[in-house]
N, C-alpha and C positions, 0 to 999 in steps of 0.2 A: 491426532486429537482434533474434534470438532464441535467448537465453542457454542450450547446452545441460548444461554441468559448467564448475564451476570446475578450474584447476588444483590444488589442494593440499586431495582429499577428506580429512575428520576422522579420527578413527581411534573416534571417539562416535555412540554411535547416538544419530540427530537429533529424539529425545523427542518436544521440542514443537513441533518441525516437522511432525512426523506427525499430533500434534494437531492444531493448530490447522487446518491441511487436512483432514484429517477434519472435525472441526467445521464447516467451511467446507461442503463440499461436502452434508452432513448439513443445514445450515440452506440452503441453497441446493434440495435435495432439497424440503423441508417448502416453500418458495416458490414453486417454478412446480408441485408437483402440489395448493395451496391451491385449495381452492373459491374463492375471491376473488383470487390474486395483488394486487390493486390493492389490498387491504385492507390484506394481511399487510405489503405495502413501508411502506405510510402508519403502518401502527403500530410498525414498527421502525427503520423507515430513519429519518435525522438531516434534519429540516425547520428551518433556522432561524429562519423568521420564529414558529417554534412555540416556541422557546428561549425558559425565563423561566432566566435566574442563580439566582433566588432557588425556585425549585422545584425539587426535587429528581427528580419524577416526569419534570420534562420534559428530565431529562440523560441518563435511561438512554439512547436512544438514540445520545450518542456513543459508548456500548460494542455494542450492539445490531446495529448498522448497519454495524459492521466485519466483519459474518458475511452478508453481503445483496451479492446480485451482480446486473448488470442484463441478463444473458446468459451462453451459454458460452464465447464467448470473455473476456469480461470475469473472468471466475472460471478459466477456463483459464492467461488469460497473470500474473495475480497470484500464482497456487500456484506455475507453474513458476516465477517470478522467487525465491519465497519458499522452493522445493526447492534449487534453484542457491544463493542464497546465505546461505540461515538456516542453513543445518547448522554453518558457521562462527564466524558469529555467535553461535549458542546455544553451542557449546564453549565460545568466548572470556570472553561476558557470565556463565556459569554455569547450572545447571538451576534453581535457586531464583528469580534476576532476569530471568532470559528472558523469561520470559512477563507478566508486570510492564510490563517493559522496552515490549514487540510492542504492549501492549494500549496505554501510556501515549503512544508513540509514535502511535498510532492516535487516541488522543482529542486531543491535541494539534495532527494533522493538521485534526482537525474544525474547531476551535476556532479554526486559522487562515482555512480556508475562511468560517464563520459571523463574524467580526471583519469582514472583509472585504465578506463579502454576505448581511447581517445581514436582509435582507426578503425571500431567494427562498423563493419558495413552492414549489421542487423539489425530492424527497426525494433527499439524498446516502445512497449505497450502495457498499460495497465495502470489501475490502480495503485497496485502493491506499495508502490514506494509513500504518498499521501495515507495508506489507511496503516502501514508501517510506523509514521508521524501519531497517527491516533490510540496505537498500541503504545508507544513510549511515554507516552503525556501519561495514560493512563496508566503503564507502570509506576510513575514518578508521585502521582495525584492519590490513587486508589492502590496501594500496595497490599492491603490488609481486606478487599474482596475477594472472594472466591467465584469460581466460574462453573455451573454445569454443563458439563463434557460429555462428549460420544466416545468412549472407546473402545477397541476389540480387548476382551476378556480371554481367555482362551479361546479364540477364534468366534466367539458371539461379540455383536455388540451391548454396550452396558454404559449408561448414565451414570457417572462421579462428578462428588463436585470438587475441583480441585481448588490450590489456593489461585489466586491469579498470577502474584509474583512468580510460582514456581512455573507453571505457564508462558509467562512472558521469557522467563530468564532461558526454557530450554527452545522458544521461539528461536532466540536474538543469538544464540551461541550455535544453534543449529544454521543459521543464516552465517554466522560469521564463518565456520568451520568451513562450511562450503562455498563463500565466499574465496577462501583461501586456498580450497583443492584448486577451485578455478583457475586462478593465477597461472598454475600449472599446466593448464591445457588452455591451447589458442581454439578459443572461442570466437576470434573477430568473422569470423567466414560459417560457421555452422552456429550460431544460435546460443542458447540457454538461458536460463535463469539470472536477472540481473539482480544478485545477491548484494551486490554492494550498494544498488539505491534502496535495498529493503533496509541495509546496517543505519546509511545515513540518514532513512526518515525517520528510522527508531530512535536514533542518539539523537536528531533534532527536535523530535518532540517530547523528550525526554528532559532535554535543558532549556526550551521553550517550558514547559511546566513545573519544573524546577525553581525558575526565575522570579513566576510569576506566582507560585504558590507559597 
């Protein structure tokens, strides 16, 4: 499913939505035309078994790494999720916490990922986990929008609108499920999907909007 607009556009221009895509695409830019790529990821991107608590040098990366994508589709389907439903979000949360909000979300995601698989030696990169945070808020906030969707019909594509809650819920359960095969297979040495900072920015921004709404 590929989220094209929400029902109920802001009537605010979406600040740090623009930002942080920008930025986004900006540090994406400086990555794949680096003389090294494999350098720039290692010194950015979030390695846990590199995590000390007590270093402070070696935390920058869970804010670092939320600006690092492993392709373009990986940076492609992140922004759109994050144009589709941040604009809302950011109205709602405010201009002063939004971005707070995106970034803490973000590190929080890490943080669950690294608890979990605390010895991979594979650089986590991306978005995912912060605009994960912006999906939950807006589960929490906007339950009752609906979202025009791409999806294959019988093998064509076709525009529905679905409801959003139903959307988010087969998101977050789709994430957790396979958060959970994971478990199952050591991933610290081959890679994959860090499913579990996508659960954590979901449930953070979820009870972050919760709170506050």
């Amino acid at each position: 499913m590929i989220p094209l607009r929400d029902s109920h556009p802001t009537g605010r221009f979406p600040f740090w939505v623009l930002v942080i895509i920008t930025l986004n695409i900006v540090a994406f830019y400086l990555e794949i035309t680096s003389l090294d790529p494999e350098a720039f990821i290692m010194q950015f991107a979030l390695i846990p078994s590199l995590v000390d608590l007590n270093n402070l040098e070696s935390l920058k990366p869970f804010i670092t790494s939320q600006f690092l994508h492993a392709g373009f589709i990986h940076i492609g389907s992140n922004m759109l999720f994050l144009w589709v439903f941040g604009d809302n979000v950011e109205e709602r949360l405010g201009f002063l916490f939004f971005p707070f909000f995106y970034l803490a979300a973000g590190v929080v995601a890490g943080l669950a990922q690294f608890i979990l698989m605390p010895d991979s030696n594979i650089p986590m990169l991306g978005a995912s986990g912060a605009v994960a945070g912006v999906l939950g808020a807006y589960f929490a906030l906007f339950p009752h929008h609906s979202v025009k969707t791409l999806i294959p019909v019988f093998g064509f594509p076709a525009v529905v609108e679905i409801s959003a809650s139903v959307m988010l819920i087969y998101w977050f359960f789709t994430q957790l499920f396979a958060g959970a095969a994971s478990l199952a297979i050591d991933t610290s040495s081959t890679g994959g999907v860090a499913f579990f900072a996508h659960i954590g920015g979901f449930v953070t921004g979820w009870v972050v909007a919760k709170i506050i709404s």
